[in-house]
C-alpha positions as semicolon CSV with decimal commas, in nm:
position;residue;x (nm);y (nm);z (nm)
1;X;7,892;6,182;12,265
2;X;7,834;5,889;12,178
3;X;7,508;5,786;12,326
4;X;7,329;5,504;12,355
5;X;7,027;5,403;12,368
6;X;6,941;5,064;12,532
7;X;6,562;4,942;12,472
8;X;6,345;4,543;12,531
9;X;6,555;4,563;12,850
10;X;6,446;4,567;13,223
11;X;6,591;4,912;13,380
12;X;6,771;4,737;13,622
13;X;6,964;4,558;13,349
14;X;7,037;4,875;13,163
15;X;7,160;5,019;13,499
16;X;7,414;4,657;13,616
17;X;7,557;4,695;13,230
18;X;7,632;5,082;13,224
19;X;7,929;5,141;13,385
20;X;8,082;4,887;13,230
21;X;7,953;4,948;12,851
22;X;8,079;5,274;12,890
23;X;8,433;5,216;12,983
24;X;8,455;4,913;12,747
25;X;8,342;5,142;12,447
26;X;8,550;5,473;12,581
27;X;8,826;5,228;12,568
28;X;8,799;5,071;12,232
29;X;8,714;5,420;12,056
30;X;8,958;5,625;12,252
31;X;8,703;5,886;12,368
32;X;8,707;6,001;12,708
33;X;8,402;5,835;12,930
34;X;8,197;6,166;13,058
35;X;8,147;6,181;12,674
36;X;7,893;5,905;12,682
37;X;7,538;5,862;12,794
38;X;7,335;5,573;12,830
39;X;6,923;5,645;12,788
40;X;6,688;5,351;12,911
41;X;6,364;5,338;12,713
42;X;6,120;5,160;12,783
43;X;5,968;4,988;12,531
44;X;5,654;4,757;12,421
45;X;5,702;4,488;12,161
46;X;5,339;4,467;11,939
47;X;5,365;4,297;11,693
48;X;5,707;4,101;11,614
49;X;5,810;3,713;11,516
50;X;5,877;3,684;11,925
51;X;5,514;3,710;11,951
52;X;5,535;4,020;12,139
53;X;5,841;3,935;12,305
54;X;6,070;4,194;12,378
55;X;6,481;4,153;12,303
56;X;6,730;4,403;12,339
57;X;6,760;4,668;12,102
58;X;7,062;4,904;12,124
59;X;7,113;5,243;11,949
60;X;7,449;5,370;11,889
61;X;7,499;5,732;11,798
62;X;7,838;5,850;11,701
63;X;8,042;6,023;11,466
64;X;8,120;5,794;11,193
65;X;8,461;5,584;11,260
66;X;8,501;5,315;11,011
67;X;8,350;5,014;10,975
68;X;8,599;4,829;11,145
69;X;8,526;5,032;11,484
70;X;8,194;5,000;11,435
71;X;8,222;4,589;11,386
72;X;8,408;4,608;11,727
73;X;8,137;4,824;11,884
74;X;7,863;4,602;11,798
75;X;8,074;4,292;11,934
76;X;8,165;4,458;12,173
77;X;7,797;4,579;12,344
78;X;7,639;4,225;12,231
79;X;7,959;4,068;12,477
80;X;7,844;4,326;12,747
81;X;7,441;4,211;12,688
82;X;7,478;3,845;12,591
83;X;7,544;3,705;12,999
84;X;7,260;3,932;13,138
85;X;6,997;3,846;12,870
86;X;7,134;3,502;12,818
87;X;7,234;3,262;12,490
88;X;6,923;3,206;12,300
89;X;6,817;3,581;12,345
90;X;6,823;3,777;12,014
91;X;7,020;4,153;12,049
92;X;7,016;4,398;11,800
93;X;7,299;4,691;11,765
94;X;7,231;4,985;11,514
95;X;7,484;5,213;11,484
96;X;7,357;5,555;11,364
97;X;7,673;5,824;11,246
98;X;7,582;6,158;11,331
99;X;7,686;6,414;11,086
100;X;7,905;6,660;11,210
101;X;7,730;6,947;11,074
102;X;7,412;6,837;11,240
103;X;7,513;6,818;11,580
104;X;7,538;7,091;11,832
105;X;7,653;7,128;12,166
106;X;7,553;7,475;12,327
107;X;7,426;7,617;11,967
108;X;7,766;7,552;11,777
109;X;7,795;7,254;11,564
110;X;8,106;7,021;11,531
């Protein structure tokens, strides 16, 4: 925990950015870096302004930890995205907080 969910990407991309989204974020938020996982989906646009177009679309799951982490997050994966999707390319963070209470790990919740 957290995960993240990269989509409108080519695996390979996903793959060159993980290591290094991971330590960033485990870094900024202070959580140890086997806590994260990073899910490639692969995804088809339909219908969208692009025309179809896919951009990169990144889910962030956590436990809620302010708005001013979550400001950095976003910043944060968009610096990590930005040089292998390049300047004109749209990228969308959403940050989902988990509720404590709703998560389990091995039957017991947090």
């Amino acid at each position: 925990m957290p995960h993240i969910r990269c989509r409108g990407m080519q695996r390979e991309t996903v793959v060159a950015i993980s290591e290094t989204l991971v330590e960033q974020l485990a870094d900024l938020t202070k959580a140890p870096a086997a806590h994260f996982t990073v899910e490639y989906i692969p995804t088809e646009f339909i219908a969208t302004r692009f025309g179809g177009q896919a951009y990169p679309f990144i889910e962030l799951f956590w436990f809620d930890r302010g708005q001013e982490m979550q400001d950095a997050a976003a910043k944060l994966i968009t610096s990590i995205v930005r040089p292998v999707v390049g300047n004109d390319a749209e990228i969308a963070v959403v940050v989902q907080p988990l509720n404590r209470s709703g998560y389990y790990d091995n039957g017991e919740h947090y």
